[in-house]
C-alpha positions in Angstrom: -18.2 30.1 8.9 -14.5 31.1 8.4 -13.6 28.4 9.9 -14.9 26.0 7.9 -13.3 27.5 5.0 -10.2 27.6 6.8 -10.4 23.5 7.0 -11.3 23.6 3.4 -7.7 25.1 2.6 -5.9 22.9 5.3 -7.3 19.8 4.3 -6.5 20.6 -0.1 -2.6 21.2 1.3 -2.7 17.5 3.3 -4.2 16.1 0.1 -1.4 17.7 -1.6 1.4 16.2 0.3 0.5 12.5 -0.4 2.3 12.2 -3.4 5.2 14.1 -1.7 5.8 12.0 1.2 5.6 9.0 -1.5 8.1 9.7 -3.5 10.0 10.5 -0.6 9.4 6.7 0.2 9.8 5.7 -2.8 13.3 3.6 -2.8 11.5 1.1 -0.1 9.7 0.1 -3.0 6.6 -1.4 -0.6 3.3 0.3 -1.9 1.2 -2.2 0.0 3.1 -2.0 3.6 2.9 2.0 3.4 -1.1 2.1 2.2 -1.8 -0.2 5.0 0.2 1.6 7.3 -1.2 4.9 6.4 -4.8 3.5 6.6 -4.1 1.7 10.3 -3.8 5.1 11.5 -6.5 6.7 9.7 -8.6 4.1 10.8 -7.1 4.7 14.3 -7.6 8.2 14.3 -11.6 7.8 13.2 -12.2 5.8 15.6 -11.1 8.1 18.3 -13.0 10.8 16.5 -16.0 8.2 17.4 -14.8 7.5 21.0 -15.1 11.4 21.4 -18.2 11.7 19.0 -20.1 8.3 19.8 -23.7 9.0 18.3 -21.8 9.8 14.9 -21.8 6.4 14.2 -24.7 4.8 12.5 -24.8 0.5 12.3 -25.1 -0.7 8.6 -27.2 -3.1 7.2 -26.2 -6.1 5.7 -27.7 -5.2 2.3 -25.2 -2.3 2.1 -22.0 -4.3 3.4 -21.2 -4.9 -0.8 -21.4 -1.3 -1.5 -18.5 -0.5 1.5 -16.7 -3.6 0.3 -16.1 -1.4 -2.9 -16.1 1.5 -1.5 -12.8 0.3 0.3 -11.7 -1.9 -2.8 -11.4 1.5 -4.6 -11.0 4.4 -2.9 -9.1 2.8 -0.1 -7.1 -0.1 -1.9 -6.8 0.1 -5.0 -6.5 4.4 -5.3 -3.8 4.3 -2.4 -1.6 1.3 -4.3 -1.9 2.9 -7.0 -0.2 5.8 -6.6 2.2 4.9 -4.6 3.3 2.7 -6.9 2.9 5.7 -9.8 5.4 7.7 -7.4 7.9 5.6 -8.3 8.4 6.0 -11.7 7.3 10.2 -12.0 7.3 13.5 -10.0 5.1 14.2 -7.4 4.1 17.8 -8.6 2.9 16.0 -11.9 0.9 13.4 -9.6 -1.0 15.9 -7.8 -2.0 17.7 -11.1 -3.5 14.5 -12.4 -5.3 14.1 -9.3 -7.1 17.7 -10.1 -8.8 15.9 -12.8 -11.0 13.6 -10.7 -13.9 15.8 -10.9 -13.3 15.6 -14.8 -13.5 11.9 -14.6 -16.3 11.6 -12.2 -18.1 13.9 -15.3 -17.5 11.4 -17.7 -18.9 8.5 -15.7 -21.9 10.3 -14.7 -22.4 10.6 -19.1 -21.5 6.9 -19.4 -23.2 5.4 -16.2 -26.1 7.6 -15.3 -26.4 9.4 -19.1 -26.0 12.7 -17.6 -25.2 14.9 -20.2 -23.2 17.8 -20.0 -24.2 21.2 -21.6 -23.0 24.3 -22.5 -20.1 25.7 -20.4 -19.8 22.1 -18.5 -19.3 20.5 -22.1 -16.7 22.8 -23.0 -15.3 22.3 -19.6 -15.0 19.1 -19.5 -13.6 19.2 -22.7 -10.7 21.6 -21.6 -9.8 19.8 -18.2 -9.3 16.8 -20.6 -6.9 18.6 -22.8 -5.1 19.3 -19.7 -4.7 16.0 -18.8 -3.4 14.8 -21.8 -0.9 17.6 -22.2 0.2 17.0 -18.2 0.5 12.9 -18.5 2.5 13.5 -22.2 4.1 16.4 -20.7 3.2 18.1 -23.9 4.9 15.7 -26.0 1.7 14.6 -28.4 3.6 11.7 -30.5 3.7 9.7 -27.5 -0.3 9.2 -27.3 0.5 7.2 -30.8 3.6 6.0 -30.1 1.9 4.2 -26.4 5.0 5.9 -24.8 3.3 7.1 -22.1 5.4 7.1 -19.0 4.4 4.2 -16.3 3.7 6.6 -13.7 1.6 8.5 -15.3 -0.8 5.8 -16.0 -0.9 4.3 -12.6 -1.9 7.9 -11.3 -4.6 7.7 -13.6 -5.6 4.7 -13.0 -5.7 5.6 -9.1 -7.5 8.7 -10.1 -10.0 6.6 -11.2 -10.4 4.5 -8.9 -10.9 7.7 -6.7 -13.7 8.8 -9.4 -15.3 5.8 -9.2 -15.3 5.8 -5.6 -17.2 9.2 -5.3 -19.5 7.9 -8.0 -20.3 4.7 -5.4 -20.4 6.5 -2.3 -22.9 8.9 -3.0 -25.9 6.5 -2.2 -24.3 5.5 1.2 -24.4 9.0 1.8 -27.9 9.9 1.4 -28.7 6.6 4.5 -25.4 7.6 6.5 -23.6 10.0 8.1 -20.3 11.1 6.1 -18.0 10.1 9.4 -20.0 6.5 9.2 -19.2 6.2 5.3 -15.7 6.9 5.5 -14.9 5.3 9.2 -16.3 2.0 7.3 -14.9 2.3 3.9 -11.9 3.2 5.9 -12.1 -0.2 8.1 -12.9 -2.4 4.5 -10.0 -1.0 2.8 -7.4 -1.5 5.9 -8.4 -5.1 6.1 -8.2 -5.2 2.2 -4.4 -4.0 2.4 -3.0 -6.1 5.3 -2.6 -9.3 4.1 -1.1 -7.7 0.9 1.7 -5.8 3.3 3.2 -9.6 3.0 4.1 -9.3 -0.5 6.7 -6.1 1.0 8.2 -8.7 3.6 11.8 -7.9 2.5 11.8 -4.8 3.1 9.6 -4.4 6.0 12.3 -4.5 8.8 13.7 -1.7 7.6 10.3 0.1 7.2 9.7 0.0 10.8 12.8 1.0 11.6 12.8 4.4 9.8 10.5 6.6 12.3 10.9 9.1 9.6 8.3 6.9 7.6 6.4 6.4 10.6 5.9 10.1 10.8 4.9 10.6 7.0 2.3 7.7 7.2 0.9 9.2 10.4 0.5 12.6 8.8 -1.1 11.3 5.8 -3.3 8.5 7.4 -4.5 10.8 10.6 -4.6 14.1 8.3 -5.1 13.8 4.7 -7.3 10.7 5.5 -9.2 11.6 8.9 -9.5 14.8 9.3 -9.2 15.7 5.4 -12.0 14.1 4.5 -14.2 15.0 7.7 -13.6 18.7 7.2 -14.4 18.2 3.6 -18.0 16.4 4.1 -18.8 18.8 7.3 -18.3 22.1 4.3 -20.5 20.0 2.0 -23.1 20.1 4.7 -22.3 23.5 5.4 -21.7 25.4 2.2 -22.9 23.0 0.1 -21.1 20.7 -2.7 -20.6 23.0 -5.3 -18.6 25.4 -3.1 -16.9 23.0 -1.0 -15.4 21.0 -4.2 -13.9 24.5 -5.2 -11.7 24.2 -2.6 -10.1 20.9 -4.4 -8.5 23.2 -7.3 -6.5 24.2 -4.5 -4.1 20.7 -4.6 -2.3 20.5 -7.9 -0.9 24.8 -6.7 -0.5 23.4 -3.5 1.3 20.0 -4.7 3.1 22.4 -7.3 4.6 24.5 -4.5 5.3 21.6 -1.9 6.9 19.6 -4.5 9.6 22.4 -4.9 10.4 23.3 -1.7 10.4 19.6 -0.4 11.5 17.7 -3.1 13.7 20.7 -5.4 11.2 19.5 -8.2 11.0 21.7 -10.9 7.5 22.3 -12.6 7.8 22.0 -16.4 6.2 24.8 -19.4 4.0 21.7 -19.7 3.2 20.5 -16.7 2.5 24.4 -15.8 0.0 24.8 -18.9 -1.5 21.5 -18.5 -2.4 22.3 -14.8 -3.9 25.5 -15.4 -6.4 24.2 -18.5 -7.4 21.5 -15.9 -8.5 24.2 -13.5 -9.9 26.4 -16.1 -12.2 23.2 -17.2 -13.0 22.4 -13.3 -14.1 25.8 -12.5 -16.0 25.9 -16.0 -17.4 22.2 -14.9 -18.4 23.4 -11.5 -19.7 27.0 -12.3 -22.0 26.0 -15.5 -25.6 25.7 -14.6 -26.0 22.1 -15.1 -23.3 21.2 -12.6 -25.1 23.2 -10.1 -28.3 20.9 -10.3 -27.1 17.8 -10.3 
């Protein structure tokens, strides 16, 4: 059992470093080329997982081919564009603390899509994380939520947080006919072949892409850890421990992204940016904790 709570902490300080090794590859300027690199090896590495676990794998119906054409359009696409593109234009500590707020947004669909209503502490919680978020993507500066100067980073981490939301929101009926390494091995595998043909658009600067085995390296990591084996640890705790418990574990990132940030990238965590990061946690833990949370 400690070992599965061990995996829990690895895999929240891989999630963590994607932003990092993003902005550190930032200057190519080729969002699509490194999202499809990073997901040819995470689709590499499942596979091998597969070779070595073979029964894992469960053949999908036709039926269900839509639903994993999504699921790779946004949690594969469209989330990993997405931010890579927001790493451009802001730091990659402030990135990872937006991404703590996916749970908050996967809260609000459930109220809009499935008229879930939140009560009590979750209310409240919700309510807090969203405070958060704001003061985190205005870095505390509240005129600019009139004034639409938002930074462009900021919103394209949103928007790939999102995307992310809306991909957990989609994936949970997959889950309840498949096995989590079949859901994610063919959400994986829809979301590769999504990206390549968009690596084109990045043809100027691909040469000197492959050339840099630095990159190679950071879109190994992140495709065969943060997307593999992240996400397979994550789905064997939910099994194990349970969702509630498991998701925990995810308020781990933005500290983790905090620290990595500075000692990787000499990125300096701002009085708002610290504030901000801590309400979104305090509303998570409220979120996941209240009652209502616990039986859904």
């Amino acid at each position: 059992m400690r070992l599965i709570h061990l995996k829990l902490i690895l895999a929240a300080s891989f999630w963590a470093t994607s932003p990092i090794f993003g902005r550190m590859l930032a200057h190519y300027h080729a969002p699509y080329a490194l999202a499809a690199g990073r997901f040819l090896f995470a689709t590499l590495a499942l596979w091998l997982i597969l070779r070595v676990r073979p029964l894992a794998l469960q053949p999908i119906k036709k039926r269900d081919l839509p639903t994993f054409f999504l699921l790779g359009l946004t949690g594969i696409c469209l989330h990993n564009v997405l931010v890579l593109m927001g790493v451009e234009y802001t730091a990659a500590n402030r990135a990872n603390v937006i991404f703590a707020s996916i749970s908050l947004m996967v809260a609000l669909l459930d109220i809009v899509w499935l008229r879930r209503l939140p009560s009590g502490w979750a209310a409240f919680g919700l309510l807090v994380g969203i405070l958060g978020t704001v003061v985190v993507v205005t870095d505390g500066q509240w005129s600019a939520l009139g004034g639409g100067h938002i930074g462009r980073g900021e919103c394209l981490v949103l928007a790939s947080a999102a995307c992310w939301a809306l991909y957990s929101v989609l994936g949970r009926r997959p889950l309840t006919q498949y096995s989590p390494l079949t859901v994610v091995y063919y959400a994986s595998l829809c979301g590769t072949a999504l990206l390549v043909p968009f690596a084109a658009l990045d043809l100027d600067v691909l040469p000197a892409l492959l050339r840099d085995p630095s990159a190679w390296l950071m879109l190994a990591f992140v495709g065969c850890f943060n997307s593999a084996l992240g996400f397979l640890w994550y789905y064997e705790a939910v099994v194990a421990l349970g969702a509630m418990t498991s998701s925990a574990y995810i308020n781990l990132v933005p500290v983790f992204g905090i620290v990595f940030s500075a000692l990787l990238l000499g990125e300096t965590a701002s009085p708002a940016l610290l504030l901000g990061g801590a309400l979104v946690i305090a509303g998570l833990f409220l979120l996941e904790r209240s009652p209502a949370a616990k039986s859904a």
